[in-house]
Structure formats: C-alpha cells, structure tokens
PDB file with SEQRES, HELIX, SHEET and CRYST1 records, atoms N, CA, C and O in Angstrom:
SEQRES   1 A   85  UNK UNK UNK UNK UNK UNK UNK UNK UNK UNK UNK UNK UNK          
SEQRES   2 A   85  UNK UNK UNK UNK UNK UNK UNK UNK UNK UNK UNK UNK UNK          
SEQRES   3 A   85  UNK UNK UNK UNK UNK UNK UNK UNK UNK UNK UNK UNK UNK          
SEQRES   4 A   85  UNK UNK UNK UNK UNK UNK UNK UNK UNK UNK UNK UNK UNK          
SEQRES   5 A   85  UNK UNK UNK UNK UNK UNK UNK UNK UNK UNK UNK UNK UNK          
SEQRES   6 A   85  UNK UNK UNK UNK UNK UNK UNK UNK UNK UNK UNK UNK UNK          
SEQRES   7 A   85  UNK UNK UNK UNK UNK UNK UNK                                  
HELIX    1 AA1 UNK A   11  UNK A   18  1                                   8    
HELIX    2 AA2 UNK A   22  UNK A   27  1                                   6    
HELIX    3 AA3 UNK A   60  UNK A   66  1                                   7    
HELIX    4 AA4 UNK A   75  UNK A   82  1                                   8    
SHEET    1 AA1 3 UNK A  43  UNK A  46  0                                        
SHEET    2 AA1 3 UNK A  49  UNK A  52 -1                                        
SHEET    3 AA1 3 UNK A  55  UNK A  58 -1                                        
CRYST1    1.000    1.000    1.000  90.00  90.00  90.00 P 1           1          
ATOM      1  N   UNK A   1      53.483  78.015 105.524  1.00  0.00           N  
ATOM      2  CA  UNK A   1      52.044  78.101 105.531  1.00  0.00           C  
ATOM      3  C   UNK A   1      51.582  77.993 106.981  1.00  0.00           C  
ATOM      4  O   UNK A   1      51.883  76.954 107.569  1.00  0.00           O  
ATOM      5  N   UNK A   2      50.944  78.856 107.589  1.00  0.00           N  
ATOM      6  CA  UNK A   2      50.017  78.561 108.637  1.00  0.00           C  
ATOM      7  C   UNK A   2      48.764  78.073 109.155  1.00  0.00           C  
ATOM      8  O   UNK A   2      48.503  77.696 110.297  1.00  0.00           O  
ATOM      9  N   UNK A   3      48.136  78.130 108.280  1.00  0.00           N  
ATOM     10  CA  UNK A   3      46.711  77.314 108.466  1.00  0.00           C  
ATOM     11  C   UNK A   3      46.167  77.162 107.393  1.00  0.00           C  
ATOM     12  O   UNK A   3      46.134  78.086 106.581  1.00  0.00           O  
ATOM     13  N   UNK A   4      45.668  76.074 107.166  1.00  0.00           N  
ATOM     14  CA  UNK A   4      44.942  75.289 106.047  1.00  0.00           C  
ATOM     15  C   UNK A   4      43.476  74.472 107.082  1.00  0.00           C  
ATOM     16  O   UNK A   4      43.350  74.079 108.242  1.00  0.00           O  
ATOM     17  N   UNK A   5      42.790  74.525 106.123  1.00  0.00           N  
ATOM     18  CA  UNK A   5      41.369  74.166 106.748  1.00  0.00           C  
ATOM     19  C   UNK A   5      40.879  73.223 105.556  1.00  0.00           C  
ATOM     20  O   UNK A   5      40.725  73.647 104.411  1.00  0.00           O  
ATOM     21  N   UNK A   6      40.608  71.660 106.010  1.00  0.00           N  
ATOM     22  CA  UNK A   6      39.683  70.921 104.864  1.00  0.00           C  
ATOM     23  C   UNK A   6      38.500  70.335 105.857  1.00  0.00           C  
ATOM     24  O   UNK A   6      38.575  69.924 107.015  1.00  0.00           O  
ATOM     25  N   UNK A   7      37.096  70.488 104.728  1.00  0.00           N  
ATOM     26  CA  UNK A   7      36.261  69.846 105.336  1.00  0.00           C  
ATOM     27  C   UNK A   7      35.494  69.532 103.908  1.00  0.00           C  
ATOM     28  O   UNK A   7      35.684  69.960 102.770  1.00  0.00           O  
ATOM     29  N   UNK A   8      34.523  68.577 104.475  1.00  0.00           N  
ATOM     30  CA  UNK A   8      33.306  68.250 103.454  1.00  0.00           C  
ATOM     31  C   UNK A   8      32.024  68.146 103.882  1.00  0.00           C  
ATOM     32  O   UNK A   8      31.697  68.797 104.874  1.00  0.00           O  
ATOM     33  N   UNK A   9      31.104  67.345 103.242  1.00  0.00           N  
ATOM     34  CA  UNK A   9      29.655  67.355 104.046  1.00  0.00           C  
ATOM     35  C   UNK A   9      29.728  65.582 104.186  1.00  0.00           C  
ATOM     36  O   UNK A   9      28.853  64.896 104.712  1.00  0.00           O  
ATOM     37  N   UNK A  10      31.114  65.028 103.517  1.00  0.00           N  
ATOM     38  CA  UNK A  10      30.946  63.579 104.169  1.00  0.00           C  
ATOM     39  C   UNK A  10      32.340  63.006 104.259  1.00  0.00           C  
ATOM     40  O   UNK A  10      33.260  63.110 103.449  1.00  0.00           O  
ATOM     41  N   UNK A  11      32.285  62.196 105.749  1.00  0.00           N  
ATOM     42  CA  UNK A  11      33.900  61.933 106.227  1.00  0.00           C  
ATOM     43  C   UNK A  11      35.045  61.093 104.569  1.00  0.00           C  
ATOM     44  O   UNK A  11      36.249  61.252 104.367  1.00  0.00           O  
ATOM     45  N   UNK A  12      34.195  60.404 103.856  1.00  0.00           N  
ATOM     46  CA  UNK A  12      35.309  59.982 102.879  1.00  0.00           C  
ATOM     47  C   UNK A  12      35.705  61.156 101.650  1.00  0.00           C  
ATOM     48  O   UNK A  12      36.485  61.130 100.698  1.00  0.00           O  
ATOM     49  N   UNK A  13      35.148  61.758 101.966  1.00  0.00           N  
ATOM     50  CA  UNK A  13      35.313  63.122 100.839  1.00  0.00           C  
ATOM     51  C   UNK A  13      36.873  63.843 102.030  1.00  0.00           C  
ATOM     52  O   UNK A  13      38.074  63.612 102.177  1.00  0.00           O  
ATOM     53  N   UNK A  14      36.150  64.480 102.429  1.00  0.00           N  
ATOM     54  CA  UNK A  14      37.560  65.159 103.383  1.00  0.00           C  
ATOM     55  C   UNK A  14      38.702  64.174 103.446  1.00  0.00           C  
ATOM     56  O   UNK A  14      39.907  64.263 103.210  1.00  0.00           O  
ATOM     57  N   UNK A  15      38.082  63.422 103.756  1.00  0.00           N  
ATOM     58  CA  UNK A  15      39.769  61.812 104.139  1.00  0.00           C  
ATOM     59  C   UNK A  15      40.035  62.115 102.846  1.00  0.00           C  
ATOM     60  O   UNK A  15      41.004  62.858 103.000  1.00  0.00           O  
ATOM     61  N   UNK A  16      39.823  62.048 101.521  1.00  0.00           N  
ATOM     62  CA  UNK A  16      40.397  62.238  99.975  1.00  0.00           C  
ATOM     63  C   UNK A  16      41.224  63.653  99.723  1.00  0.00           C  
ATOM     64  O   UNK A  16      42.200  63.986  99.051  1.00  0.00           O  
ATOM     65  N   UNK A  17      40.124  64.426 100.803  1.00  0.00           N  
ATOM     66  CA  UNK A  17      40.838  65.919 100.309  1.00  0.00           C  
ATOM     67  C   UNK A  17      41.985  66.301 101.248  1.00  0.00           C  
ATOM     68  O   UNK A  17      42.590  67.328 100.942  1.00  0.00           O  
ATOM     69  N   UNK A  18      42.358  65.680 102.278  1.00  0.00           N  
ATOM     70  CA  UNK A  18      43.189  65.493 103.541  1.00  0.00           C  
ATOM     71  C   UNK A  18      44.259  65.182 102.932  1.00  0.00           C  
ATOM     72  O   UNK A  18      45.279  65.861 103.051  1.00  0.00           O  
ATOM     73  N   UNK A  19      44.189  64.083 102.170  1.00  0.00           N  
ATOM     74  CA  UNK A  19      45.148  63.429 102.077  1.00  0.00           C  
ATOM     75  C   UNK A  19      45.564  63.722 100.683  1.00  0.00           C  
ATOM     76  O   UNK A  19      46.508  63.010 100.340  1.00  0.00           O  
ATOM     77  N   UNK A  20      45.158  64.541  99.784  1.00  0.00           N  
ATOM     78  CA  UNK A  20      45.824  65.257  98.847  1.00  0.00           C  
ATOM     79  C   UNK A  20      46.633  66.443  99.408  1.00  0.00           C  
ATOM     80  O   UNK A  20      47.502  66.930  98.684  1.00  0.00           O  
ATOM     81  N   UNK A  21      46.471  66.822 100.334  1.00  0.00           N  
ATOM     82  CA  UNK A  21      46.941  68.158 100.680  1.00  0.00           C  
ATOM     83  C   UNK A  21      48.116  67.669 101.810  1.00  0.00           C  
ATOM     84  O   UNK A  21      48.712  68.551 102.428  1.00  0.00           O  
ATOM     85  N   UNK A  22      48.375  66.498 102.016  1.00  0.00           N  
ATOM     86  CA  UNK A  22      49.422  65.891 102.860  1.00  0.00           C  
ATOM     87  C   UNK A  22      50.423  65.493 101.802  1.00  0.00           C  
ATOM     88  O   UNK A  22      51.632  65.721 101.860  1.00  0.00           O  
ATOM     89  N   UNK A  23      49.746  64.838 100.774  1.00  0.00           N  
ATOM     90  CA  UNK A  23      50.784  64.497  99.927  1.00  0.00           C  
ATOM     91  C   UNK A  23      51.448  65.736  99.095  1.00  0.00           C  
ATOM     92  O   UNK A  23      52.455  65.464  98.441  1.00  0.00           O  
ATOM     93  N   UNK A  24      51.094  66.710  99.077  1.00  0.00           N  
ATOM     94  CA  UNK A  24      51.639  67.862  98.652  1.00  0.00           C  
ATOM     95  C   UNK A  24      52.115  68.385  99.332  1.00  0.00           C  
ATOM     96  O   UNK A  24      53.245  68.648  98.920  1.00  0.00           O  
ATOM     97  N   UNK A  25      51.844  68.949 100.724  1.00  0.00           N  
ATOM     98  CA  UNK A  25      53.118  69.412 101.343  1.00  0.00           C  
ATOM     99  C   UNK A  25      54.458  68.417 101.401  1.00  0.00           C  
ATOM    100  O   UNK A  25      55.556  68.970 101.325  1.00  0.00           O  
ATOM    101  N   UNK A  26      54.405  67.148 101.516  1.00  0.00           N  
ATOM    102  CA  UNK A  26      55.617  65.979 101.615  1.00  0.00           C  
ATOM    103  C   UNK A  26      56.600  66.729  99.811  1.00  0.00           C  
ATOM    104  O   UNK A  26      57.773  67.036  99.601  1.00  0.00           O  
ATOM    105  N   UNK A  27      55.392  66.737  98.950  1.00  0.00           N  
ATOM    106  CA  UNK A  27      56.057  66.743  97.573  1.00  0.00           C  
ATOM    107  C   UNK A  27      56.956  68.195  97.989  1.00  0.00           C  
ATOM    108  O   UNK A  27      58.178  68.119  97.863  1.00  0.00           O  
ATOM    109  N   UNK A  28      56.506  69.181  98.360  1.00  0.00           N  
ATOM    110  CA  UNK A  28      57.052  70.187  97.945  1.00  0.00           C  
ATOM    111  C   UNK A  28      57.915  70.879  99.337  1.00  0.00           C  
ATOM    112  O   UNK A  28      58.168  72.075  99.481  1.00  0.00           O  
ATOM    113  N   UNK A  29      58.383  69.411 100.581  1.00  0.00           N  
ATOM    114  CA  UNK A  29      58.951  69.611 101.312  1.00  0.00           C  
ATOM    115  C   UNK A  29      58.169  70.704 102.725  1.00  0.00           C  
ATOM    116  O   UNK A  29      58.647  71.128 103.777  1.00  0.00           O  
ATOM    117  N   UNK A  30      57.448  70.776 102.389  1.00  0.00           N  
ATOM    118  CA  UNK A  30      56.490  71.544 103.752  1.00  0.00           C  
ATOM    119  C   UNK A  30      56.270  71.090 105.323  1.00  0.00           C  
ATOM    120  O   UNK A  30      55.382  70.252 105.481  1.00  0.00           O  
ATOM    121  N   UNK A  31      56.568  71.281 105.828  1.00  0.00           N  
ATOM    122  CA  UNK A  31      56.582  70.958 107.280  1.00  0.00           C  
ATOM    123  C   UNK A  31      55.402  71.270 108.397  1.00  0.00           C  
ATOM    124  O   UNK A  31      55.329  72.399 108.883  1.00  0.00           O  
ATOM    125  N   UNK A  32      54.873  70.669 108.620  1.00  0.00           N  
ATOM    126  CA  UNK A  32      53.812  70.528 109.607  1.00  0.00           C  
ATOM    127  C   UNK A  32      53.968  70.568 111.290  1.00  0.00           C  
ATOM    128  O   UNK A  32      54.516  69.595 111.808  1.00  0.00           O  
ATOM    129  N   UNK A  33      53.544  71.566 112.071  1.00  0.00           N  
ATOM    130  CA  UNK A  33      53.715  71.281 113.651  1.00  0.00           C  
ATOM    131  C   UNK A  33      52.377  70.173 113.980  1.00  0.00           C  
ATOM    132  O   UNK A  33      51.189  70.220 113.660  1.00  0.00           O  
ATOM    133  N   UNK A  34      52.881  69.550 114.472  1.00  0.00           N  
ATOM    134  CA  UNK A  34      51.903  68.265 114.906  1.00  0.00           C  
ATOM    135  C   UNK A  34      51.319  68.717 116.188  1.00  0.00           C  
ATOM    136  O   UNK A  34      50.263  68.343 116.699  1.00  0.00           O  
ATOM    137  N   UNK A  35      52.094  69.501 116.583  1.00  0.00           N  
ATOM    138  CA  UNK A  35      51.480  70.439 118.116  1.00  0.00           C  
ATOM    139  C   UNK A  35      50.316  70.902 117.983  1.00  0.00           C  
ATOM    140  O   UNK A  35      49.426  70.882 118.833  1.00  0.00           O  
ATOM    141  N   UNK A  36      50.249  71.521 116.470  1.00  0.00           N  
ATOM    142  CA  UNK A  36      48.885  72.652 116.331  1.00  0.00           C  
ATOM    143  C   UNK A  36      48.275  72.476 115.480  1.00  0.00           C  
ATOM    144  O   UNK A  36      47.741  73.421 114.899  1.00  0.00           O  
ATOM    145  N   UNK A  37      48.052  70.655 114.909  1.00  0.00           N  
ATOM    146  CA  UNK A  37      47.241  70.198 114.125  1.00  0.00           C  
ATOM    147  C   UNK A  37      45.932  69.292 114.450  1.00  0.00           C  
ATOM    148  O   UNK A  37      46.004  68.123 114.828  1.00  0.00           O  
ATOM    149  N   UNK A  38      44.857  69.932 114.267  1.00  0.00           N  
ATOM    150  CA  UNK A  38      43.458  68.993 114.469  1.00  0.00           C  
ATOM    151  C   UNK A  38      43.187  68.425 113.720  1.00  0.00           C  
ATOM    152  O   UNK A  38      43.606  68.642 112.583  1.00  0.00           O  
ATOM    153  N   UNK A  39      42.463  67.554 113.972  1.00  0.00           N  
ATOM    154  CA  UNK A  39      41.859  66.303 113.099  1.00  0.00           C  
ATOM    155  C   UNK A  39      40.744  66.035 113.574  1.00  0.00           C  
ATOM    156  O   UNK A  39      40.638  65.669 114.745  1.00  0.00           O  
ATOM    157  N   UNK A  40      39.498  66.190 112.608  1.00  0.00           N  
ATOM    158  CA  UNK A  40      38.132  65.669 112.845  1.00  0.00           C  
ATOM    159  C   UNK A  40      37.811  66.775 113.657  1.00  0.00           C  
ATOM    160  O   UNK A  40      36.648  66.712 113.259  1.00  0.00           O  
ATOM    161  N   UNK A  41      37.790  67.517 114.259  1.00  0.00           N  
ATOM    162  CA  UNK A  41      37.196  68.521 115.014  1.00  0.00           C  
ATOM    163  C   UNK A  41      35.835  68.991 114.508  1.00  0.00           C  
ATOM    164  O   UNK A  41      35.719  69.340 113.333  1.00  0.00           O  
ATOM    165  N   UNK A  42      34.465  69.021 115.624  1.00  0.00           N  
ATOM    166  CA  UNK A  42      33.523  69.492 114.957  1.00  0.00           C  
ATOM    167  C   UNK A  42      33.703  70.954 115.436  1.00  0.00           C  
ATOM    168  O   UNK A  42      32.970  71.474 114.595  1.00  0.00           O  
ATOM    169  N   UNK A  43      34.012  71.670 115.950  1.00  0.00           N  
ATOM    170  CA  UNK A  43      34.171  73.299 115.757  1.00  0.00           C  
ATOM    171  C   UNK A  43      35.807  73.717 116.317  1.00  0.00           C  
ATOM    172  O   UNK A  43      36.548  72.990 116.978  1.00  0.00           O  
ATOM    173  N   UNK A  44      36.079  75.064 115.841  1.00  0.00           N  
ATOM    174  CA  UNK A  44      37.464  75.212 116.323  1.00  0.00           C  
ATOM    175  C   UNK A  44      37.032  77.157 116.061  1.00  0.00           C  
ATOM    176  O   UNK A  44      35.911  77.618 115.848  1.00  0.00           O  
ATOM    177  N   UNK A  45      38.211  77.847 116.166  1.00  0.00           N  
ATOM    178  CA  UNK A  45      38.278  78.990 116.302  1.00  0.00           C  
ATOM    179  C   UNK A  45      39.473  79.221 114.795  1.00  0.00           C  
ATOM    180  O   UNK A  45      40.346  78.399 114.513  1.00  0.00           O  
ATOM    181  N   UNK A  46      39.253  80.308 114.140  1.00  0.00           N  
ATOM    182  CA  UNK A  46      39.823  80.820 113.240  1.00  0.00           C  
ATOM    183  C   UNK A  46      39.489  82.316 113.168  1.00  0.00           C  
ATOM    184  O   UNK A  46      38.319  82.696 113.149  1.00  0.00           O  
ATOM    185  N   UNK A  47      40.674  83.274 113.124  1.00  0.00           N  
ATOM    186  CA  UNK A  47      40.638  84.756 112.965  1.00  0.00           C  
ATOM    187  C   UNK A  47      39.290  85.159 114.318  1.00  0.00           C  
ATOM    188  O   UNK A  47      38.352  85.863 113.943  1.00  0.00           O  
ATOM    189  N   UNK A  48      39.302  84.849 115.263  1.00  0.00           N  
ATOM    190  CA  UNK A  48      38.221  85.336 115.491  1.00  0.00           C  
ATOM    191  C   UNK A  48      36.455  84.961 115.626  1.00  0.00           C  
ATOM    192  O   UNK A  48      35.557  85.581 116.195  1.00  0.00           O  
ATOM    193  N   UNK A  49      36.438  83.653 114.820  1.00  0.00           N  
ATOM    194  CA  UNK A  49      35.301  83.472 114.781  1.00  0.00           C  
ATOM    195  C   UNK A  49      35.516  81.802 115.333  1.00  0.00           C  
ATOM    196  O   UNK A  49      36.563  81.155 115.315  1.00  0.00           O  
ATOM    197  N   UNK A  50      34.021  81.323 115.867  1.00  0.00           N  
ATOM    198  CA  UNK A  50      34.137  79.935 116.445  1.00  0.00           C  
ATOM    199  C   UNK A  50      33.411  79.315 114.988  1.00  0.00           C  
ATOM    200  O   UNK A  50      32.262  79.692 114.754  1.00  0.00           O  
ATOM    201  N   UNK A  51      33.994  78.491 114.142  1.00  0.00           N  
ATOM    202  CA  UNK A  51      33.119  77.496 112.876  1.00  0.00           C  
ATOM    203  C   UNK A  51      32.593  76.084 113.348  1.00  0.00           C  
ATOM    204  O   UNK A  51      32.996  75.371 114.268  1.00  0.00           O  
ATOM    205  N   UNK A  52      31.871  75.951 112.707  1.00  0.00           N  
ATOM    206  CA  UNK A  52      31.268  74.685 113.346  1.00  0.00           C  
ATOM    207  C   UNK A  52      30.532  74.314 112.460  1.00  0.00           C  
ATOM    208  O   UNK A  52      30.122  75.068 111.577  1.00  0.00           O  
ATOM    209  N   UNK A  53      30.237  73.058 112.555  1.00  0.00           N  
ATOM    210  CA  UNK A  53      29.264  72.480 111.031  1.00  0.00           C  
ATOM    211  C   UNK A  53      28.007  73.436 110.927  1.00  0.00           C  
ATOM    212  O   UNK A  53      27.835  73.818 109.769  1.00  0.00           O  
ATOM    213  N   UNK A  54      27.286  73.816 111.635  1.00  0.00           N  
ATOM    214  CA  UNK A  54      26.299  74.425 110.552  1.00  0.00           C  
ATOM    215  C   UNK A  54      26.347  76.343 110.535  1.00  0.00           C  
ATOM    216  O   UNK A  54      25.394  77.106 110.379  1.00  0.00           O  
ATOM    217  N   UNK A  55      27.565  76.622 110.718  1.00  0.00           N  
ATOM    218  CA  UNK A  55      27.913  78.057 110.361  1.00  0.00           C  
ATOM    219  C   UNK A  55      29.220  78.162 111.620  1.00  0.00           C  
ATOM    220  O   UNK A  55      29.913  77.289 112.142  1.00  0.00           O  
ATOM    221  N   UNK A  56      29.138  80.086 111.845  1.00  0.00           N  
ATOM    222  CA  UNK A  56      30.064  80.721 112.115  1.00  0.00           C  
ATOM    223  C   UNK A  56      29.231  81.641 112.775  1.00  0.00           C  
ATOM    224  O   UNK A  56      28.116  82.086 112.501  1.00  0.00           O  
ATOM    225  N   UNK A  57      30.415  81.928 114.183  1.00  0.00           N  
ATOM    226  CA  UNK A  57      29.577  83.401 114.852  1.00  0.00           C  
ATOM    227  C   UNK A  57      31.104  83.709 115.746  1.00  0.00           C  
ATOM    228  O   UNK A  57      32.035  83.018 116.161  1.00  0.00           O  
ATOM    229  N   UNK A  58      30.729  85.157 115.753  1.00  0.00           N  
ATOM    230  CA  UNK A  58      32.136  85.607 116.586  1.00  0.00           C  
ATOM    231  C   UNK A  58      32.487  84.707 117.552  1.00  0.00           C  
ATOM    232  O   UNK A  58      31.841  83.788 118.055  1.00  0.00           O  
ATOM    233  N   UNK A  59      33.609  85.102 117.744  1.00  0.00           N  
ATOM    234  CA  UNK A  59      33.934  84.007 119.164  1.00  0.00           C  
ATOM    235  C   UNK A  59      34.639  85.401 120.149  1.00  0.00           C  
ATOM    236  O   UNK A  59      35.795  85.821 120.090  1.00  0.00           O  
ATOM    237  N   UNK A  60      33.488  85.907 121.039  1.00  0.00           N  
ATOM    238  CA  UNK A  60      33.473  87.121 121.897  1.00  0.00           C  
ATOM    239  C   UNK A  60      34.955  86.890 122.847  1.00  0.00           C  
ATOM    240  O   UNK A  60      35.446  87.986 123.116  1.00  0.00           O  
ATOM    241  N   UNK A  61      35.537  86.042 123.250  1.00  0.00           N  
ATOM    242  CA  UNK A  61      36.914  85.584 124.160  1.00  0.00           C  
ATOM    243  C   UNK A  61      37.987  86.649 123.384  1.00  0.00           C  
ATOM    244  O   UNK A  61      38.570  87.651 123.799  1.00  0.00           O  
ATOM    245  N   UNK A  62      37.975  85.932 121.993  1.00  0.00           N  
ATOM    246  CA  UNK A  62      38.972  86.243 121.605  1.00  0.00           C  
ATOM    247  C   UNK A  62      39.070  88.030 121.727  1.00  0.00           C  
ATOM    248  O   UNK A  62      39.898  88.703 122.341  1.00  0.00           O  
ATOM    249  N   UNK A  63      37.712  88.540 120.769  1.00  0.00           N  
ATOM    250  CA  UNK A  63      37.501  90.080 120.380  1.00  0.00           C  
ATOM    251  C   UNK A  63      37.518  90.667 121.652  1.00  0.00           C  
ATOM    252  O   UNK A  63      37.920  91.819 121.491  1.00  0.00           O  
ATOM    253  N   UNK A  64      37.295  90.464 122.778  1.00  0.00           N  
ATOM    254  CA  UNK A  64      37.928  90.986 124.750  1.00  0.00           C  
ATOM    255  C   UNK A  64      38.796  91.311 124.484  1.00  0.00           C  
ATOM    256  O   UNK A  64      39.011  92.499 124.242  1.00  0.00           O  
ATOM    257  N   UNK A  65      40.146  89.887 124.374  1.00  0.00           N  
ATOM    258  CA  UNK A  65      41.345  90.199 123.801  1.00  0.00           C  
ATOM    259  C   UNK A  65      41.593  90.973 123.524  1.00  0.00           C  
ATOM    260  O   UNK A  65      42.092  91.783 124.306  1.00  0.00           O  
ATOM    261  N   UNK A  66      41.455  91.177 122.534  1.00  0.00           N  
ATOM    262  CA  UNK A  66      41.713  91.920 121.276  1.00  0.00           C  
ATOM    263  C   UNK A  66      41.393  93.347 121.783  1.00  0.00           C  
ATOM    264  O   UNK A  66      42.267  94.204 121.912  1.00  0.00           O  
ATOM    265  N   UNK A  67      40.180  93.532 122.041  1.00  0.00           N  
ATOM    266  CA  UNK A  67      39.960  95.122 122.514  1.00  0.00           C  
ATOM    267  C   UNK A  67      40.611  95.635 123.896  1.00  0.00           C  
ATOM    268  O   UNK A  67      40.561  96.794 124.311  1.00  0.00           O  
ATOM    269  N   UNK A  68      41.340  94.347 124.636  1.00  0.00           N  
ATOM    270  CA  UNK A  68      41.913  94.839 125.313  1.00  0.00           C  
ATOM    271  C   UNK A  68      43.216  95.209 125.765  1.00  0.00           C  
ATOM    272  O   UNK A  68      43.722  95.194 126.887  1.00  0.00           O  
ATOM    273  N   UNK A  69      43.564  95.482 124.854  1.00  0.00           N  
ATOM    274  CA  UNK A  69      45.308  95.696 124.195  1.00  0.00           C  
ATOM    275  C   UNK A  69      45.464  97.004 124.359  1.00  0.00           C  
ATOM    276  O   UNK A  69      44.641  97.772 123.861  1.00  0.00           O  
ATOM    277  N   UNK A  70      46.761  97.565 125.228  1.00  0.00           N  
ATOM    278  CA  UNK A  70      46.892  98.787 124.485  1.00  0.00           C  
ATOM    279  C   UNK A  70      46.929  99.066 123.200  1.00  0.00           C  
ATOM    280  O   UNK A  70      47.093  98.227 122.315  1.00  0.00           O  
ATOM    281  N   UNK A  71      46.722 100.700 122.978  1.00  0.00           N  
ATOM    282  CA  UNK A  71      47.151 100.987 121.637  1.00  0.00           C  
ATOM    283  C   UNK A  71      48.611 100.683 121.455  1.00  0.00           C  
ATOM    284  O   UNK A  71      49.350 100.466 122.415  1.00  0.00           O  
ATOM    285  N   UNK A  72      49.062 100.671 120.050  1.00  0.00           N  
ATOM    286  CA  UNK A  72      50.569 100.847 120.267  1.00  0.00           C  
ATOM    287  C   UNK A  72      50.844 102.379 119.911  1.00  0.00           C  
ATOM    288  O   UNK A  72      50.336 102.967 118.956  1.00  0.00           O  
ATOM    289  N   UNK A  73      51.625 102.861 120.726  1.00  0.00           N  
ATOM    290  CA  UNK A  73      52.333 104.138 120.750  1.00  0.00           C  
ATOM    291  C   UNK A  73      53.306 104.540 119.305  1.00  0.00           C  
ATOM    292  O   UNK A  73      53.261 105.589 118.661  1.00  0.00           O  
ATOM    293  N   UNK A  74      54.003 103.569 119.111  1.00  0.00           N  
ATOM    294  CA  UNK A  74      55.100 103.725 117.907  1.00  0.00           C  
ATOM    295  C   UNK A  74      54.796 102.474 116.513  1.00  0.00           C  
ATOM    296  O   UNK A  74      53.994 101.542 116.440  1.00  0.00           O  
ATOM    297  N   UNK A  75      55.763 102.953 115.617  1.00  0.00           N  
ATOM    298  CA  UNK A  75      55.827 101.680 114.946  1.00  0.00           C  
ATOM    299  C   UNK A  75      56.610 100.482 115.614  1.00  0.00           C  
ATOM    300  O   UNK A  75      56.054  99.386 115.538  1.00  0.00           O  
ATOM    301  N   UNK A  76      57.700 100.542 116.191  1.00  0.00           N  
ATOM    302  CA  UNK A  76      58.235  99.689 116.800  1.00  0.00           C  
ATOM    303  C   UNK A  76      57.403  98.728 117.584  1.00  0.00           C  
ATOM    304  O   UNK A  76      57.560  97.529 117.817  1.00  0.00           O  
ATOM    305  N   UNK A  77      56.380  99.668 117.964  1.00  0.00           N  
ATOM    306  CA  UNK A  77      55.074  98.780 119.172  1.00  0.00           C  
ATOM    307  C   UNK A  77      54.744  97.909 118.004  1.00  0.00           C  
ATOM    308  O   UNK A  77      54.691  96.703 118.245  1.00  0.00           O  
ATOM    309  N   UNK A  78      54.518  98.296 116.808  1.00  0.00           N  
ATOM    310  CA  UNK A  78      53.676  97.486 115.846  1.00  0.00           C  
ATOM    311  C   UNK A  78      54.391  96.918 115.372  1.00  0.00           C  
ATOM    312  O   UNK A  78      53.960  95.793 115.121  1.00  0.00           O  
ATOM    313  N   UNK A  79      55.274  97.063 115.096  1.00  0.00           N  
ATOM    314  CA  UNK A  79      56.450  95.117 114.429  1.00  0.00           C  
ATOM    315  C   UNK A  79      56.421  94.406 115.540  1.00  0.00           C  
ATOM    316  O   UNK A  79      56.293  93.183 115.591  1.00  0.00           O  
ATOM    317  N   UNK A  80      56.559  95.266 116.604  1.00  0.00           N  
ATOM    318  CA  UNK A  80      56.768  94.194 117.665  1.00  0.00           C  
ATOM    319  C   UNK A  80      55.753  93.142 118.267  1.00  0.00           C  
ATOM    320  O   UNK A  80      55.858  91.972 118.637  1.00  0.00           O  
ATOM    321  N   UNK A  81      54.499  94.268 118.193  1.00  0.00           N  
ATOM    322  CA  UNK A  81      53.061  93.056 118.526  1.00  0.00           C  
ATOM    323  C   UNK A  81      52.976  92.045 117.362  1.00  0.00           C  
ATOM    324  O   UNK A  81      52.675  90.893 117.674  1.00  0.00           O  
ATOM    325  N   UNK A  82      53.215  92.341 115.981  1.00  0.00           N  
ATOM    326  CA  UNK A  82      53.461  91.799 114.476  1.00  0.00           C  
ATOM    327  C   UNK A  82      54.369  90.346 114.670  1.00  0.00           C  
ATOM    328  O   UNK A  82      53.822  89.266 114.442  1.00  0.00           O  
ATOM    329  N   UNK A  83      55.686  90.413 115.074  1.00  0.00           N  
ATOM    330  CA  UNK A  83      56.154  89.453 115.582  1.00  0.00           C  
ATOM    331  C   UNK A  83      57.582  89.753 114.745  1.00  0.00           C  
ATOM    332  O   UNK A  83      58.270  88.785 114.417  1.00  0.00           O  
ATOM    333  N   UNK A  84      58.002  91.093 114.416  1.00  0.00           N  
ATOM    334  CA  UNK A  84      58.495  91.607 113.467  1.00  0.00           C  
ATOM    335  C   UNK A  84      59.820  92.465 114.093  1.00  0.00           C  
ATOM    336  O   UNK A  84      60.343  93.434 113.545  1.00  0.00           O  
ATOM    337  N   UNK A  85      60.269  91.790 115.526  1.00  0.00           N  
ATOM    338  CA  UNK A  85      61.407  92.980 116.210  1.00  0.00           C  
ATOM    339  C   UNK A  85      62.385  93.171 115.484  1.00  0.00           C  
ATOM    340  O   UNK A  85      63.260  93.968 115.823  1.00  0.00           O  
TER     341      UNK A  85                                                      
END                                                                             
C-alpha cells in the first residue's frame, strides 16, 4: 500500500481512526516507511493537489513538473518513467 490518508473534524476521532488502521496493517503483516509518514499535519500534497483543512487547490510546483518532462518517445520510455524497467 502506498498512501493512506485519515482525518476527522476532531483530534480524538482520527486518534480512533489512526489507530484502527495501525492495528490492521500489524494484523495483516503490512509494513510502514517511517521515512514517509506524517502525523498531525495541517496540509500536505497528494497527486498533485495541496489539502488542507478547509479544502484543496492545485499545487502549481508539482504540475511545472510535470509539464516539464519530455514526452516519452517509446514504450520503454514509459515503463521506465512508470518505475517498470
């Protein structure tokens, strides 16, 4: 699994829903990078967009990026940007 997202509209609700979703990955052996895990964060970036408690709006950094990629020429270009060599 790569990203999972919990929130609520109040900190003991999320701490409940946090911690169901910890005890289930443990149950079903799932492994977590502690490198690339937040906690409590009031905004972060996902696919593209910056979230934050009271909505969502592009996050223009990334979509630069993004538009500034070559095309890929082959399929090979595309497994390979994919992560798929």
């Amino acid at each position: 699994m790569d990203d999972f997202t919990v929130y609520s509209s109040s900190f003991d609700v999320c701490f409940e829903n946090l911690t169901l979703i910890l005890k289930r990955h443990m149950e079903t052996n799932l492994v977590l990078n502690y490198e690339k895990c937040l906690f409590m964060v009031e905004q972060w970036i996902v696919l593209g967009h910056l979230v934050f408690t009271r909505g969502f709006q592009v996050y223009k950094v990334t979509i630069n990026i993004i538009l500034s990629l070559p095309y890929p020429g082959s399929v090979q270009e595309v497994l390979s940007f994919l992560g798929h060599d």
